[in-house]
PDBQT receptor file of N, H, CA, C and O in Angstrom, charges set to zero:
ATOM      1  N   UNK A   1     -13.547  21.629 -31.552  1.00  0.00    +0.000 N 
ATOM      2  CA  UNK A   1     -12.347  22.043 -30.811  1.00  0.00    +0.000 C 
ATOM      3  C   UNK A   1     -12.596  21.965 -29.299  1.00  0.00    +0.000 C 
ATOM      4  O   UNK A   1     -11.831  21.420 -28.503  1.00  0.00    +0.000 OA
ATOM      5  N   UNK A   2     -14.052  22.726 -28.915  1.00  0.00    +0.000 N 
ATOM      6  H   UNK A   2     -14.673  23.168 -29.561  1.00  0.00    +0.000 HD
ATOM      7  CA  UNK A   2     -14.203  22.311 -26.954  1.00  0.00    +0.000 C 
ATOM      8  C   UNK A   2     -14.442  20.949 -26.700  1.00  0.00    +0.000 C 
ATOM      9  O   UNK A   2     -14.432  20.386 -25.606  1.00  0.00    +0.000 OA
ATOM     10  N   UNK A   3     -14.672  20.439 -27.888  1.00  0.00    +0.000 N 
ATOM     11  H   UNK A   3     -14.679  20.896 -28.778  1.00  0.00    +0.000 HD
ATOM     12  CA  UNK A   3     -15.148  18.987 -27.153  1.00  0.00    +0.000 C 
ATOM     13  C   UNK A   3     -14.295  18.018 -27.272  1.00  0.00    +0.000 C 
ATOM     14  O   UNK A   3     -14.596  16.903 -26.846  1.00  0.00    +0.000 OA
ATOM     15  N   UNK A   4     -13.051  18.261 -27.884  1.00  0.00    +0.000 N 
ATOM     16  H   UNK A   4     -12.807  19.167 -28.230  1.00  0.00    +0.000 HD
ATOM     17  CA  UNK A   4     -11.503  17.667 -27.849  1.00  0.00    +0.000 C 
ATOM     18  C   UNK A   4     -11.058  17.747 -26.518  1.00  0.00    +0.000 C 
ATOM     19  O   UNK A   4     -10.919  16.891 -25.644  1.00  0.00    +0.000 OA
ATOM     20  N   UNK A   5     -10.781  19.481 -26.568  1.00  0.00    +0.000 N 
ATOM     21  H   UNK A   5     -10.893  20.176 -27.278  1.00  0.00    +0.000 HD
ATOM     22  CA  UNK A   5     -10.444  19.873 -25.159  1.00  0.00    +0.000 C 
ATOM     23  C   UNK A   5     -10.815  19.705 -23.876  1.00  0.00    +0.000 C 
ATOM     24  O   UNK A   5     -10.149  19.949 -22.870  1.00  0.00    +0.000 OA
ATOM     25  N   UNK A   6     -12.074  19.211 -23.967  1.00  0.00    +0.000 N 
ATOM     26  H   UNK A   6     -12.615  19.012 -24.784  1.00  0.00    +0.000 HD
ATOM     27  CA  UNK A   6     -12.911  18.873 -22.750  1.00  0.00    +0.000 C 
ATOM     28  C   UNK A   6     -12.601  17.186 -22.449  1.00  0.00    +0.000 C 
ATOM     29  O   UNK A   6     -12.846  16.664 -21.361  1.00  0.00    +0.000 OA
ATOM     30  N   UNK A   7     -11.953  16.370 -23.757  1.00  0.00    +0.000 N 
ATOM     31  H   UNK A   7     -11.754  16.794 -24.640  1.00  0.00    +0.000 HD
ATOM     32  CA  UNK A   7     -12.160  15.205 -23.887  1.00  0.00    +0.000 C 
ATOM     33  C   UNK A   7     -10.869  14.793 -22.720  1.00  0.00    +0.000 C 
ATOM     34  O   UNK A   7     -10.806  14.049 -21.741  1.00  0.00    +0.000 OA
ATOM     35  N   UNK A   8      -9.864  15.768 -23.465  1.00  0.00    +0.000 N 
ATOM     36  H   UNK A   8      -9.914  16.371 -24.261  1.00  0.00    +0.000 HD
ATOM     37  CA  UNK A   8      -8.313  15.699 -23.062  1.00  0.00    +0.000 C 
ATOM     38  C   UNK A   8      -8.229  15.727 -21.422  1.00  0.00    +0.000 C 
ATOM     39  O   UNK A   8      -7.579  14.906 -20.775  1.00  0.00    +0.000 OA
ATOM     40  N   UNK A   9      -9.277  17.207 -20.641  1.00  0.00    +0.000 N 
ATOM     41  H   UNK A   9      -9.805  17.873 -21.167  1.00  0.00    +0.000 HD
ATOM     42  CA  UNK A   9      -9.246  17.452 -19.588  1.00  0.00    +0.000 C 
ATOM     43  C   UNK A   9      -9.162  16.122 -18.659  1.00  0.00    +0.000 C 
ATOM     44  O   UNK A   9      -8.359  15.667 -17.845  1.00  0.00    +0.000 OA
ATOM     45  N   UNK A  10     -11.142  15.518 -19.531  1.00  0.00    +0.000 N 
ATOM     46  H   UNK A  10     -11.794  15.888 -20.192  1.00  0.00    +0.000 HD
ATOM     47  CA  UNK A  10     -11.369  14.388 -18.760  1.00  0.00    +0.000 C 
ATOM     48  C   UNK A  10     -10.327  13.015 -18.559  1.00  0.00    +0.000 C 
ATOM     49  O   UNK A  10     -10.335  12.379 -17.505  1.00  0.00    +0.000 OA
ATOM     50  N   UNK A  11      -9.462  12.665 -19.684  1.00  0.00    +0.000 N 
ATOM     51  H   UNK A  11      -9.455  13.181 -20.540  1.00  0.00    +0.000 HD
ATOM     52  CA  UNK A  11      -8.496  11.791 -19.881  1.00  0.00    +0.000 C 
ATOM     53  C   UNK A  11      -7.510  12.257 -18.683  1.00  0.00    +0.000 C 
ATOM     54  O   UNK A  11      -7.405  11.516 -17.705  1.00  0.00    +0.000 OA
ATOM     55  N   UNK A  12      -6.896  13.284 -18.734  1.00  0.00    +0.000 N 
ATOM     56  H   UNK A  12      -6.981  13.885 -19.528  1.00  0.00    +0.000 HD
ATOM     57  CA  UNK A  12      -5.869  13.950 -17.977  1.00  0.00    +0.000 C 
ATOM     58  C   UNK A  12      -6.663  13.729 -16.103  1.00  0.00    +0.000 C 
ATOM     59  O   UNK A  12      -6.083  13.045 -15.259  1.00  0.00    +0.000 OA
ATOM     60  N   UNK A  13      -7.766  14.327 -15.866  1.00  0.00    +0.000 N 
ATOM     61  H   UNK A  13      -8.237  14.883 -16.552  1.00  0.00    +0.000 HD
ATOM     62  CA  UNK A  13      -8.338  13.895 -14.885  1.00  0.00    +0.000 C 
ATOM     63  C   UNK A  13      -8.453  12.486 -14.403  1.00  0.00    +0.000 C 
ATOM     64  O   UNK A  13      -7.956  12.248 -13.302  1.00  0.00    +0.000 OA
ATOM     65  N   UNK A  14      -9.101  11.401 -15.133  1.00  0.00    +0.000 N 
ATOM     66  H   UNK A  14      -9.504  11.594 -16.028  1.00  0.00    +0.000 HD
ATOM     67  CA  UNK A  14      -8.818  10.050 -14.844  1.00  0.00    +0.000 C 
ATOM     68  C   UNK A  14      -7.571   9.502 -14.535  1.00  0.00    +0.000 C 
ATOM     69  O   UNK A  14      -7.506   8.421 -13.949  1.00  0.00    +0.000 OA
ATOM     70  N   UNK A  15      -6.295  10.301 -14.955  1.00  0.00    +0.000 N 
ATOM     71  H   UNK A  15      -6.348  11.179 -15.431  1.00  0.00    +0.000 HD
ATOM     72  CA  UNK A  15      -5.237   9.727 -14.868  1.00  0.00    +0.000 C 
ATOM     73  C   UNK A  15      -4.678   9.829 -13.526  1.00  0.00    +0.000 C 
ATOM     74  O   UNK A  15      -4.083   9.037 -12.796  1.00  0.00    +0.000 OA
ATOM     75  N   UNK A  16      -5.121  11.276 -13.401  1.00  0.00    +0.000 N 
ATOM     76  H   UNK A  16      -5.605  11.920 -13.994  1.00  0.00    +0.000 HD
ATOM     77  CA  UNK A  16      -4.543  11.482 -11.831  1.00  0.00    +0.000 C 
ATOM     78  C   UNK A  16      -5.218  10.671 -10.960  1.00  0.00    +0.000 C 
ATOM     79  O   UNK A  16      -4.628  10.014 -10.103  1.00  0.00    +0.000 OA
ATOM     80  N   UNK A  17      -6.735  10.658 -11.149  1.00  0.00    +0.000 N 
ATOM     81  H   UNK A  17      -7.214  11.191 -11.846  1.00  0.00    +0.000 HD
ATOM     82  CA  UNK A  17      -7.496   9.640 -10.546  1.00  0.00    +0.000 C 
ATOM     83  C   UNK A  17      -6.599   8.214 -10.271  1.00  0.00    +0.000 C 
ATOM     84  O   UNK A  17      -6.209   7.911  -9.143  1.00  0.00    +0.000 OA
ATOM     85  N   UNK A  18      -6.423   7.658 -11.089  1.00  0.00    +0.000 N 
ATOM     86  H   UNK A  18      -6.740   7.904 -12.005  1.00  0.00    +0.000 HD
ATOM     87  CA  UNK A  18      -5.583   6.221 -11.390  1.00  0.00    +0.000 C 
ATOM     88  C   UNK A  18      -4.355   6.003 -10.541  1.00  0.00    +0.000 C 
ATOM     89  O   UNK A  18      -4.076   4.979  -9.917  1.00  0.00    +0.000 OA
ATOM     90  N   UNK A  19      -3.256   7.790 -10.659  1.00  0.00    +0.000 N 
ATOM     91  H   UNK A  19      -3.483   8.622 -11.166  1.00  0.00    +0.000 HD
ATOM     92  CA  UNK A  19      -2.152   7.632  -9.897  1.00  0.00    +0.000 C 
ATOM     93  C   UNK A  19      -2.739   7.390  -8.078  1.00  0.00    +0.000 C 
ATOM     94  O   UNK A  19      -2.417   6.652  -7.147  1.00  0.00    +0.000 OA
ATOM     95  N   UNK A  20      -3.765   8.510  -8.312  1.00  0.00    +0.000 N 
ATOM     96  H   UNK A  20      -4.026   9.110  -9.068  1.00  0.00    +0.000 HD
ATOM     97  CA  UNK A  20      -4.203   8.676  -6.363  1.00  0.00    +0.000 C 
ATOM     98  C   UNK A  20      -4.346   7.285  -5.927  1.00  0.00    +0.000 C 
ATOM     99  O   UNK A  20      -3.767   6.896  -4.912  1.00  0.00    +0.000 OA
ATOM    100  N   UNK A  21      -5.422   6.159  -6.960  1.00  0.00    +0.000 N 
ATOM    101  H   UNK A  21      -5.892   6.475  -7.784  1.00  0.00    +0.000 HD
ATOM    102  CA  UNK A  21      -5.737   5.009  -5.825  1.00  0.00    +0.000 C 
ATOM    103  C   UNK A  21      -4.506   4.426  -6.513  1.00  0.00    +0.000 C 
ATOM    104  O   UNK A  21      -4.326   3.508  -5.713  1.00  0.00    +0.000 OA
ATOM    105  N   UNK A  22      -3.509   4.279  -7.421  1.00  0.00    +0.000 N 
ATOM    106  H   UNK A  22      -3.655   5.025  -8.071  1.00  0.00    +0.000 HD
ATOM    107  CA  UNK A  22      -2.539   3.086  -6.881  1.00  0.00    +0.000 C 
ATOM    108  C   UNK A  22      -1.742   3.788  -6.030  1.00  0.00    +0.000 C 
ATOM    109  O   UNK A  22      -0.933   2.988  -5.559  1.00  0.00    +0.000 OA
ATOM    110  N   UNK A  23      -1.541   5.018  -5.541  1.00  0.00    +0.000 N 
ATOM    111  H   UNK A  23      -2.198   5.668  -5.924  1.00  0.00    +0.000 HD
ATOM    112  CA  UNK A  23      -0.514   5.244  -4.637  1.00  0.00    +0.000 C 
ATOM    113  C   UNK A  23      -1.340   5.527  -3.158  1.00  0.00    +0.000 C 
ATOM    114  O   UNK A  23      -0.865   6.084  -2.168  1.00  0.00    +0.000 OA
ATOM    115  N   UNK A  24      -2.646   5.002  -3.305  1.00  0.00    +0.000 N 
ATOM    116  H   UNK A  24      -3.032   4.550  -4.109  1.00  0.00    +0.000 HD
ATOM    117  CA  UNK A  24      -3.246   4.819  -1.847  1.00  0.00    +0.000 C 
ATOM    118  C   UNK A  24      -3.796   2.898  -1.817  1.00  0.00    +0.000 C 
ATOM    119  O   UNK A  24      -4.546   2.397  -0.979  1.00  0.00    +0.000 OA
ATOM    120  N   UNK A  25      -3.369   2.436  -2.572  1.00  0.00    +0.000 N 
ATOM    121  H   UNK A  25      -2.759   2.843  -3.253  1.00  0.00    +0.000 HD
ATOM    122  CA  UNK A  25      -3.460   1.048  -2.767  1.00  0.00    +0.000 C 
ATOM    123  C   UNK A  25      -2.060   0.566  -2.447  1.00  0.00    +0.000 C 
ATOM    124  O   UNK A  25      -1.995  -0.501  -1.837  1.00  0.00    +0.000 OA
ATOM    125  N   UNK A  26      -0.994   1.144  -2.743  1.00  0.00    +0.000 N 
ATOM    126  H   UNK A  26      -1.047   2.011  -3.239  1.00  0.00    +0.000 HD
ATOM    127  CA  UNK A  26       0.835   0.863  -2.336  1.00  0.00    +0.000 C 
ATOM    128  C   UNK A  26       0.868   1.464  -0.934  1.00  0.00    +0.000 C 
ATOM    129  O   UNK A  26       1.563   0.734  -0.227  1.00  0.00    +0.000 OA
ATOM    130  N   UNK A  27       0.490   2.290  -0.396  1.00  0.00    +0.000 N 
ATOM    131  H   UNK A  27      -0.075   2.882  -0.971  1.00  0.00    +0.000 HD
ATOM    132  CA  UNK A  27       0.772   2.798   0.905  1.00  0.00    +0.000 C 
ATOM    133  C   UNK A  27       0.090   1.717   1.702  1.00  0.00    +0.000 C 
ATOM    134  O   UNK A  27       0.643   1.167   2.654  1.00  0.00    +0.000 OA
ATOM    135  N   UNK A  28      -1.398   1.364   1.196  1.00  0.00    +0.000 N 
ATOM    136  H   UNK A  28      -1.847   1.811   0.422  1.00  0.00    +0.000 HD
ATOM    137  CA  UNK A  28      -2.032   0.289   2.096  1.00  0.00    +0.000 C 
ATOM    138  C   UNK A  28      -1.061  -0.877   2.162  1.00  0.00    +0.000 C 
ATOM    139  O   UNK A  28      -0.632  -1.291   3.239  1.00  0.00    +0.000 OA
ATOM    140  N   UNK A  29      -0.751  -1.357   1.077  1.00  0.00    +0.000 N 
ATOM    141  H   UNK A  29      -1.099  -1.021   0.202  1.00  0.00    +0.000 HD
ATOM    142  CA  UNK A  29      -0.013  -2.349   0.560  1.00  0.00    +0.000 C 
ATOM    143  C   UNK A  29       0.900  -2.733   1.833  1.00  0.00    +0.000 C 
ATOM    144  O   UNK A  29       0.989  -3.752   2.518  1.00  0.00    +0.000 OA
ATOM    145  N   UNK A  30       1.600  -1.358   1.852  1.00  0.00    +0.000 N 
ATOM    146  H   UNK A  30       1.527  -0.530   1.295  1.00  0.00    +0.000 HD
ATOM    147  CA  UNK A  30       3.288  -1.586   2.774  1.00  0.00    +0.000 C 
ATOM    148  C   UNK A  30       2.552  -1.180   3.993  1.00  0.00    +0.000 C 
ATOM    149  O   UNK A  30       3.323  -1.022   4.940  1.00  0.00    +0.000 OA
ATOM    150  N   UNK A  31       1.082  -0.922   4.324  1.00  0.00    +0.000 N 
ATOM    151  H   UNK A  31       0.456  -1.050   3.555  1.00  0.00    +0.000 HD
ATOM    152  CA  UNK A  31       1.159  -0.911   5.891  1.00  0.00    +0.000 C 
ATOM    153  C   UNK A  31       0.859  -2.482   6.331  1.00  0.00    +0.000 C 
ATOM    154  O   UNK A  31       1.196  -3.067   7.360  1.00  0.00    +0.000 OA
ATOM    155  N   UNK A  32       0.074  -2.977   5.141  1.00  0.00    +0.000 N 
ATOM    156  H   UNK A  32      -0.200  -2.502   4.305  1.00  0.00    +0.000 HD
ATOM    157  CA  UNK A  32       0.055  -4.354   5.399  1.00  0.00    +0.000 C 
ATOM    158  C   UNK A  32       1.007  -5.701   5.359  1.00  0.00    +0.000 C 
ATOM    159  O   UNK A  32       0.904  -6.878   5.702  1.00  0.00    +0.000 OA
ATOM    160  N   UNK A  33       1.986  -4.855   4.746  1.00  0.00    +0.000 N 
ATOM    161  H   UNK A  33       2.069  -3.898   4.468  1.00  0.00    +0.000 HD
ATOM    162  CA  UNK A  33       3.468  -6.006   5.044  1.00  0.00    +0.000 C 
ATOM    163  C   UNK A  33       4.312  -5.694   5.822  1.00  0.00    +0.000 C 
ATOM    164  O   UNK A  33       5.251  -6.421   6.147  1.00  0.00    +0.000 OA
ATOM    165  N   UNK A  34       4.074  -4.420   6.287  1.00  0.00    +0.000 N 
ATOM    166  H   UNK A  34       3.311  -3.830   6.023  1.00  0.00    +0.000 HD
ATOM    167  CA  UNK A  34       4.871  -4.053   7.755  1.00  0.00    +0.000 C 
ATOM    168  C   UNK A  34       4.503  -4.438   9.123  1.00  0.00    +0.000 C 
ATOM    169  O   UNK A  34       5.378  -4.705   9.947  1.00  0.00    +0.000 OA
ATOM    170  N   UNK A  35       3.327  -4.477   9.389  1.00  0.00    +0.000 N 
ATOM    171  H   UNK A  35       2.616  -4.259   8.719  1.00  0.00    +0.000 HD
ATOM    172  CA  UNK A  35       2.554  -4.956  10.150  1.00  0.00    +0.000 C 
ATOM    173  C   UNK A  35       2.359  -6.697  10.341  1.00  0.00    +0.000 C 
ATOM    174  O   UNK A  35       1.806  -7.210  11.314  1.00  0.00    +0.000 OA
ATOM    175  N   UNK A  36       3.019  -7.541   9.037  1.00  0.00    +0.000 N 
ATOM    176  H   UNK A  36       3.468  -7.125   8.247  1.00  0.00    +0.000 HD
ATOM    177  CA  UNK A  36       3.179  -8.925   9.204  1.00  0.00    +0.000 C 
ATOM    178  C   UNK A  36       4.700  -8.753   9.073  1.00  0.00    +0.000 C 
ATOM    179  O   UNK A  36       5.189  -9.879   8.982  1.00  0.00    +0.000 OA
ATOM    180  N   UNK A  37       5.470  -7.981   9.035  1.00  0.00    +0.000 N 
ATOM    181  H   UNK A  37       5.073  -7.066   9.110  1.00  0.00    +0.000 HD
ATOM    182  CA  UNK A  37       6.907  -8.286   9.322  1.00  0.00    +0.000 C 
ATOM    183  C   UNK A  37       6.689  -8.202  10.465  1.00  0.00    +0.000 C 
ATOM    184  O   UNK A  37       6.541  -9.292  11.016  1.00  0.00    +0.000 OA
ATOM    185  N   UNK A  38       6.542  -6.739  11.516  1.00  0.00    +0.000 N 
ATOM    186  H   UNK A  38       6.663  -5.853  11.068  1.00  0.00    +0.000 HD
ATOM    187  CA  UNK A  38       6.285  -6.537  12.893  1.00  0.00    +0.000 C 
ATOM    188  C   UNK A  38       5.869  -7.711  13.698  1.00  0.00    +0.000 C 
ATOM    189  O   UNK A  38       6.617  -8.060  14.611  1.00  0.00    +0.000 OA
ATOM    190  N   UNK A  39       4.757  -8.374  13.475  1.00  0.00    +0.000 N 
ATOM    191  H   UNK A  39       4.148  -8.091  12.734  1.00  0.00    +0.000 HD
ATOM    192  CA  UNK A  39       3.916  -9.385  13.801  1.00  0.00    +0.000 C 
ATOM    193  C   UNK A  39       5.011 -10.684  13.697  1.00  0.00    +0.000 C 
ATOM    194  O   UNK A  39       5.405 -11.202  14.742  1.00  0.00    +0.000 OA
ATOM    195  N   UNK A  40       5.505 -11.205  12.299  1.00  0.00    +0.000 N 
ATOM    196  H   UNK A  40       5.185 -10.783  11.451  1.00  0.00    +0.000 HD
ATOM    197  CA  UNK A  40       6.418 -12.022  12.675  1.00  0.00    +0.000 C 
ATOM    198  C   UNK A  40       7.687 -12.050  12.716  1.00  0.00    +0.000 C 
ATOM    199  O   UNK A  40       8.276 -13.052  12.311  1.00  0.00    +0.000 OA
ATOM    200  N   UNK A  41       8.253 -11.150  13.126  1.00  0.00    +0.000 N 
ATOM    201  H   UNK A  41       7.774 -10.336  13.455  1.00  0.00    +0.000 HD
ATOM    202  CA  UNK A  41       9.449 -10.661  13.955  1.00  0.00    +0.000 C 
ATOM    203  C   UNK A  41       8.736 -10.603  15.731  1.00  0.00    +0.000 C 
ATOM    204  O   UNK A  41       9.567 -10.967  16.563  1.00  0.00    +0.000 OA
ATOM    205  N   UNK A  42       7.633 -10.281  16.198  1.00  0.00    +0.000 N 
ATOM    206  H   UNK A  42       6.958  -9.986  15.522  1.00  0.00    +0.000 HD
ATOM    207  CA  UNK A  42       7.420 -10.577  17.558  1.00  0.00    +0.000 C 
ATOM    208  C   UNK A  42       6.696 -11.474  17.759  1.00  0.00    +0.000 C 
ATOM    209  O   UNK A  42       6.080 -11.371  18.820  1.00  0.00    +0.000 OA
ATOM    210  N   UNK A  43       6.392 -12.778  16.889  1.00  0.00    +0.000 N 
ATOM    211  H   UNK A  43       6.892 -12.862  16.027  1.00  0.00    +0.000 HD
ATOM    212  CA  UNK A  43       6.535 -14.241  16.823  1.00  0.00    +0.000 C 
ATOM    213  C   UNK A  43       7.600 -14.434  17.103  1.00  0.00    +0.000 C 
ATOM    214  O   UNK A  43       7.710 -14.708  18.298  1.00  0.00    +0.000 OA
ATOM    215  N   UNK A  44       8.878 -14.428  16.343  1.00  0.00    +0.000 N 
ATOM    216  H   UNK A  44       8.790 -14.206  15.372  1.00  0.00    +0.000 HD
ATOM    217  CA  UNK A  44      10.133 -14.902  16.425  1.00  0.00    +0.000 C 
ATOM    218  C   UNK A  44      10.463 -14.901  17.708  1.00  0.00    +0.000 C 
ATOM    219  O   UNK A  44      10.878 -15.968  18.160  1.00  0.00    +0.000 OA
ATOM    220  N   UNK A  45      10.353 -13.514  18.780  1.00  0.00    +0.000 N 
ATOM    221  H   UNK A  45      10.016 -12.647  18.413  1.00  0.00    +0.000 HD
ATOM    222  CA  UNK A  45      11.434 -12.930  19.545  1.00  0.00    +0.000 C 
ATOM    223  C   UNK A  45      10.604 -13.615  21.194  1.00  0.00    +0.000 C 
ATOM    224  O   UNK A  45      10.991 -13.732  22.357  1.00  0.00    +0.000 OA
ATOM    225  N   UNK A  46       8.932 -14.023  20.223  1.00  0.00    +0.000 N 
ATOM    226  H   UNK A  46       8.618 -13.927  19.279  1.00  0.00    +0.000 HD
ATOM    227  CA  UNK A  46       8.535 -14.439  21.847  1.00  0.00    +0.000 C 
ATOM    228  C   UNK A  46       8.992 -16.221  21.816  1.00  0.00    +0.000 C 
ATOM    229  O   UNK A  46       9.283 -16.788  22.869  1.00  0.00    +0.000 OA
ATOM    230  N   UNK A  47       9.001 -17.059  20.289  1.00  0.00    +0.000 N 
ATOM    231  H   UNK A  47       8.765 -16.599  19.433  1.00  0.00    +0.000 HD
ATOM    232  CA  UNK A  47       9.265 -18.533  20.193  1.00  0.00    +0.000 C 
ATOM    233  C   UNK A  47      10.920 -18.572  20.889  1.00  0.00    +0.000 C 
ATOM    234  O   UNK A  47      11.263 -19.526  21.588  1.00  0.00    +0.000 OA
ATOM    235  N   UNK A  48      11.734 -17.565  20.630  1.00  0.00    +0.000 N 
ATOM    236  H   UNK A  48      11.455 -16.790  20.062  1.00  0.00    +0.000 HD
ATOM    237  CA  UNK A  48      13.041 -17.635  21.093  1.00  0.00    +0.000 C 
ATOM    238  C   UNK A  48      13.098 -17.608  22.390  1.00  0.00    +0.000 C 
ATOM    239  O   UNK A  48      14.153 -17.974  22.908  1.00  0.00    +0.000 OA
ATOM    240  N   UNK A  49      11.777 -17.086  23.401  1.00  0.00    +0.000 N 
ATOM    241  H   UNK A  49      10.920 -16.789  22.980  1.00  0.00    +0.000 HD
ATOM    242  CA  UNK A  49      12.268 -16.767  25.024  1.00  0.00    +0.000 C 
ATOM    243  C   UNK A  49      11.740 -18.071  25.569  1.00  0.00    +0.000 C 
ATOM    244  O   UNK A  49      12.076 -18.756  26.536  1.00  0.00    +0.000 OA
ATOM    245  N   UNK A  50      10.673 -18.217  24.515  1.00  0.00    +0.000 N 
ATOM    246  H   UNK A  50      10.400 -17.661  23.730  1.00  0.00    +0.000 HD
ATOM    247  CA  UNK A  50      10.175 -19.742  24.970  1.00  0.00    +0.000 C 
ATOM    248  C   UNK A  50      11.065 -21.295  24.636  1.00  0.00    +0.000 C 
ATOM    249  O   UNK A  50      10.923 -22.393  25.174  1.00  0.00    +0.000 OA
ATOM    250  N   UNK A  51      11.954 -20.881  23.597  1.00  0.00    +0.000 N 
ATOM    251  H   UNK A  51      12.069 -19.988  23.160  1.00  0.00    +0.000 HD
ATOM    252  CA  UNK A  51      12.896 -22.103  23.514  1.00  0.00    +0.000 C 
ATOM    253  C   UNK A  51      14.395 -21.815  24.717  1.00  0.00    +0.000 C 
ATOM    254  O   UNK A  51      15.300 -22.623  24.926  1.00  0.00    +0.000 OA
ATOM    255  N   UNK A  52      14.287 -20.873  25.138  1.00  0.00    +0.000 N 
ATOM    256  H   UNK A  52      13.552 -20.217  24.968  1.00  0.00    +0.000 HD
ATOM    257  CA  UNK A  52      15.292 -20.241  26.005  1.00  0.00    +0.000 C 
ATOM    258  C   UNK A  52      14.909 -21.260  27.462  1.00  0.00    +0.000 C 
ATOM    259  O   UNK A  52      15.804 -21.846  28.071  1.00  0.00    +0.000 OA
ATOM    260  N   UNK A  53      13.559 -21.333  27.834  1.00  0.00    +0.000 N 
ATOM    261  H   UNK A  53      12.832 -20.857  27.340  1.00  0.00    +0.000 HD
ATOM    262  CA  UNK A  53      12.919 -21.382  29.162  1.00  0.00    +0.000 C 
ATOM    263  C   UNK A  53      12.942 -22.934  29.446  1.00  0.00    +0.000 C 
ATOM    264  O   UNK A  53      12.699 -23.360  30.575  1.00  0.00    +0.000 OA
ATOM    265  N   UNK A  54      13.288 -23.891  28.231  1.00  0.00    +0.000 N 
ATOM    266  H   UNK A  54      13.485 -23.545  27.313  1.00  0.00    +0.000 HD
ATOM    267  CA  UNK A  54      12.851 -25.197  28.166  1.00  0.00    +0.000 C 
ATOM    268  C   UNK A  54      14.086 -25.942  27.505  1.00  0.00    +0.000 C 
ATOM    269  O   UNK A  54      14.036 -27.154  27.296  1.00  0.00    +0.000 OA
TER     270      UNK A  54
């Protein structure tokens, strides 16, 4: 019976484990596609002042 219960704990523990890094693997995720939207959106806005100038 404790060593069910102990089994369950550990299962139940890994899981949360599992949720923490994919929801610190998705946060990385979207800082890293925000940061190449940012990036090429101020590509865009500097190629536009430069097709402006010429």
């Amino acid at each position: 019976m404790k060593e069910t219960f102990k089994k369950r704990i550990s299962s139940i523990e890994q899981g949360i484990m599992n949720i923490e890094v994919r929801y610190s693997v998705d946060l990385n995720l979207a800082k890293i596609v925000r940061a190449k939207r940012f990036h090429t959106s101020s590509f865009d806005i500097s190629c536009s002042i430069f097709d402006i100038r010429f």
